[in-house]
N, C-alpha and C positions, 0 to 999 in steps of 0.2 A: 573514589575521589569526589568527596561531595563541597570542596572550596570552589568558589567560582574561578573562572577561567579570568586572567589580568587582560587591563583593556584592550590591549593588543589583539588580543582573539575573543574580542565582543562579539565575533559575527558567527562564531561556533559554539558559542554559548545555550542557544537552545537545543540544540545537541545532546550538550552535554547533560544538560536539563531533563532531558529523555532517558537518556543514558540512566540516570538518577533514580528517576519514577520508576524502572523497569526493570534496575535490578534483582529485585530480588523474584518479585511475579513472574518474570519472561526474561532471562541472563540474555537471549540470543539477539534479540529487540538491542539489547544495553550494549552487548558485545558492537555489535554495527552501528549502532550509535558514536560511541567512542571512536571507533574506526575509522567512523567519516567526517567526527572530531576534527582526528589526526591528522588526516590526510587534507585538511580545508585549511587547518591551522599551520603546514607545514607551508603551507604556498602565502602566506598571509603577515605570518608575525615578522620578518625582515627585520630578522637579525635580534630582536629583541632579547637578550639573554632571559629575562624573567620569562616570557613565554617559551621560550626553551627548555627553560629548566620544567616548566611547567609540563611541555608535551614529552621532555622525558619519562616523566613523571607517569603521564598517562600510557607510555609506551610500554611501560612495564610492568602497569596494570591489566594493559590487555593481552602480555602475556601470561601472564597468573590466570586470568579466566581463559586463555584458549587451553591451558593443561588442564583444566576444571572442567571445563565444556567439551574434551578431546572425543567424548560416545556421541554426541550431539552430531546427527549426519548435515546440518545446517553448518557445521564449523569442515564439513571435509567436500561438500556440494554445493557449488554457488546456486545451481539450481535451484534446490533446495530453499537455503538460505534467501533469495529471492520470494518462493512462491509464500515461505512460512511471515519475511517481512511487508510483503502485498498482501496478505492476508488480514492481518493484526493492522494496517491501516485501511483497508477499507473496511473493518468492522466498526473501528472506527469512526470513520467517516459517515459509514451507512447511521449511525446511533445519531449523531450529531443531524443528519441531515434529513432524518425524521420528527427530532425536537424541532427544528427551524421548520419544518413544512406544517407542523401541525403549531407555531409561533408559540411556541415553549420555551421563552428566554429567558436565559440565565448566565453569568457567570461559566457555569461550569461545560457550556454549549460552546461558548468561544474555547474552552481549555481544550475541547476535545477536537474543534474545527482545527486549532494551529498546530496540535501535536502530532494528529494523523498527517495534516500537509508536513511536518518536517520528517515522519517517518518516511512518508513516500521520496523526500525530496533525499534520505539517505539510499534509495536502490540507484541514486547515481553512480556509486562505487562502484558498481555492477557493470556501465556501460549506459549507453543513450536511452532516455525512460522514451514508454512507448507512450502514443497521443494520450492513450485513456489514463495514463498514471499521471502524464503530467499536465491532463488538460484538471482531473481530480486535486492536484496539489497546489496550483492556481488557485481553483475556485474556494479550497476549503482556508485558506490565506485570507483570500478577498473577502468569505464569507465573516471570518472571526474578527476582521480589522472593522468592516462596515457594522455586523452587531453592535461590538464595543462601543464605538461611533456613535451611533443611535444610544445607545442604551446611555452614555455620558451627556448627549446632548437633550436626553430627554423625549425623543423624537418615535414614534413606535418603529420598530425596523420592518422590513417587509419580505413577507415567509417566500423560500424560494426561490431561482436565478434572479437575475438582473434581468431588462424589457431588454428583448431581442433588437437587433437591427441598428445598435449606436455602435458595439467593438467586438472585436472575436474575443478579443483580453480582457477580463474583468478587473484582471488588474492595472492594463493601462486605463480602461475607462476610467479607474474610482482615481488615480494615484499618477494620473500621466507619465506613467513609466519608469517612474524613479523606485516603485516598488513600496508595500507599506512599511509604517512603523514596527518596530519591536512589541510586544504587548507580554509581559511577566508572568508567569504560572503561580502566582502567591493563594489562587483562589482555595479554598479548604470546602469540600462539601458539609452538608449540616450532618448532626448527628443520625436524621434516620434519611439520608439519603447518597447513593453510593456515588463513587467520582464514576465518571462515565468514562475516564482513562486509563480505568481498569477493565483490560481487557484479559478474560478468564482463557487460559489455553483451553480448546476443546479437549476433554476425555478421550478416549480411544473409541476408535467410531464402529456401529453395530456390527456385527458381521449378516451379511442379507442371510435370511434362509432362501437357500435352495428351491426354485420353485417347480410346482407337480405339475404333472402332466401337461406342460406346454403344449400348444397342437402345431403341428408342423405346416409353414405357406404350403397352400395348393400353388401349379404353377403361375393361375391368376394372381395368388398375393406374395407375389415373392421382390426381389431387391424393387423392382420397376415402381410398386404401390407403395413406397416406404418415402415418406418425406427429405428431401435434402434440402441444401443450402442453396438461395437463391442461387441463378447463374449458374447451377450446373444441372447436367441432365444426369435423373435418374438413373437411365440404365448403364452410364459410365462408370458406376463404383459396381458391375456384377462380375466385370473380371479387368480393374485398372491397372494402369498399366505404370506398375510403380516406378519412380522416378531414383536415380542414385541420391542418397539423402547424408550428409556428411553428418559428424558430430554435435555441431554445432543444430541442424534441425531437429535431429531427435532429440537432444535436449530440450529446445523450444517446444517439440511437439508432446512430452512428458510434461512441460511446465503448465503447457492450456489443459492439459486432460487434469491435473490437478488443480486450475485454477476452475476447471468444473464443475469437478468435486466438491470444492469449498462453496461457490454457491449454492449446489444443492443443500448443504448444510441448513445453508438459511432459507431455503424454500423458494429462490430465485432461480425457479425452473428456463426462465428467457436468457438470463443468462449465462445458466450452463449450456443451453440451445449453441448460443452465438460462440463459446469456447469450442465446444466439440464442433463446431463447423469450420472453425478456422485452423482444430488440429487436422480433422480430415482432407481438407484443403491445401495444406504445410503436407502430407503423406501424400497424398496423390497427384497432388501438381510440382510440390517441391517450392510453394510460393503460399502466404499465410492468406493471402485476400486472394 
């Protein structure tokens, strides 16, 4: 459904927008996109018969892809579907927010700062985002509203947060609260260079070899000399005392071991650090911090 959405549901419009882009590169992205369309547009259009008709419309488009997408474990595990849509936005994010650090502006830097914030702003569907996704979908808002801003008024923008110590909200600082403007995805990259909103799903990931001759801790190097997480003591992970962990933790605690994994992807060793600690932490306390 690539007609725009009637004014009624202007405010799910970037949504749908996503939804658009992502079809065909990443269905799962477009799937959840649409999704939380639907579900924003259903509490919003009041009564509008044209938006009605329209979120019929869309309702039975996303049935046709969920039978299309029915092998897809992201369409049968919200887990899943979570860690692969936190994924695809902070890559994101991360691309956008290396052009801005190294004042690389362009057009297509605000395309990528507002799209990752609304893909992040779709793991609402999911439940309450956590500080780090939604303190990410904040800033990458605020970032692509203030570029544009700069870049319109002529002004050079400036690489990097906002000066510390004026608001915790970057977006109540810029916008007092009322939240920014809308700003349009019409921008087209040039012919020899790529949109940065295309984000390539990873291939299938290496299989490690097997490694030889490991040597076995003497009892000097054993759990005790092994690095943990702040705030706890080494020798309480040698025989802990596991905690009853319901459905709902091992889920969470599956979700950090895979959000890991994806930054080892990208070589962000600190922060697969800080997931694996707060899985180990969620397992043997039964509490993530």
């Amino acid at each position: 459904m690539a007609r725009k959405a009637p004014p009624s549901l202007r405010s799910v419009q970037p949504f749908l927008t996503v939804a658009n882009q992502f079809e065909k590169r990443d269905p799962i992205i477009s799937y959840y996109a649409n999704m939380y369309a639907v579900q924003e547009g259903l509490s919003v259009h009041k009564g509008d018969p044209v938006a009605k008709a329209y979120l019929n419309e869309l309702m039975d488009k996303l049935q046709q892809m969920k039978r299309t997408l029915k092998e897809e474990e992201a369409m049968s595990s919200d887990v899943v579907a979570q860690v692969h849509i936190e994924d695809v936005a902070l890559r994101l994010f991360k691309h956008a927010d290396e052009q801005d650090r190294a004042a690389r502006f362009d057009r297509n830097m605000i395309k990528a700062f507002f799209t990752s914030s609304h893909i992040f702003t779709t793991l609402k569907q999911f439940g309450e985002l956590s500080e780090e996704v939604e303190s990410k979908m904040k800033y990458a808002k605020w970032k692509a509203v203030e570029i544009d801003r700069c870049l319109k008024g002529g002004v050079p923008p400036t690489p990097g947060p906002p000066a510390a110590g004026v608001s915790d909200d970057p977006l109540e600082l810029q916008f007092g609260g009322v939240g920014p403007p809308q700003i349009g995805f019409s921008v087209e990259p040039s012919a020899n260079e790529q949109d940065p909103s295309i984000v390539q799903s990873p291939g299938p990931k290496p299989v490690p070899k097997p490694r030889q001759n490991i040597p076995q801790p003497t009892p000097q190097e054993g759990a005790d000399s092994l690095p943990v997480p702040s705030g706890k003591v080494a020798g309480s992970f040698q025989n802990p005392v596991v905690p009853s962990l319901g459905p709902a933790e091992i889920a969470k605690a599956q979700k950090l071991c895979k959000f890991a994994s994806s930054a080892l992807d990208y070589e962000d060793v600190q922060g697969a650090i800080e997931y694996l600690g707060k899985a180990m932490n969620l397992l043997t306390t039964g509490r993530e911090d």
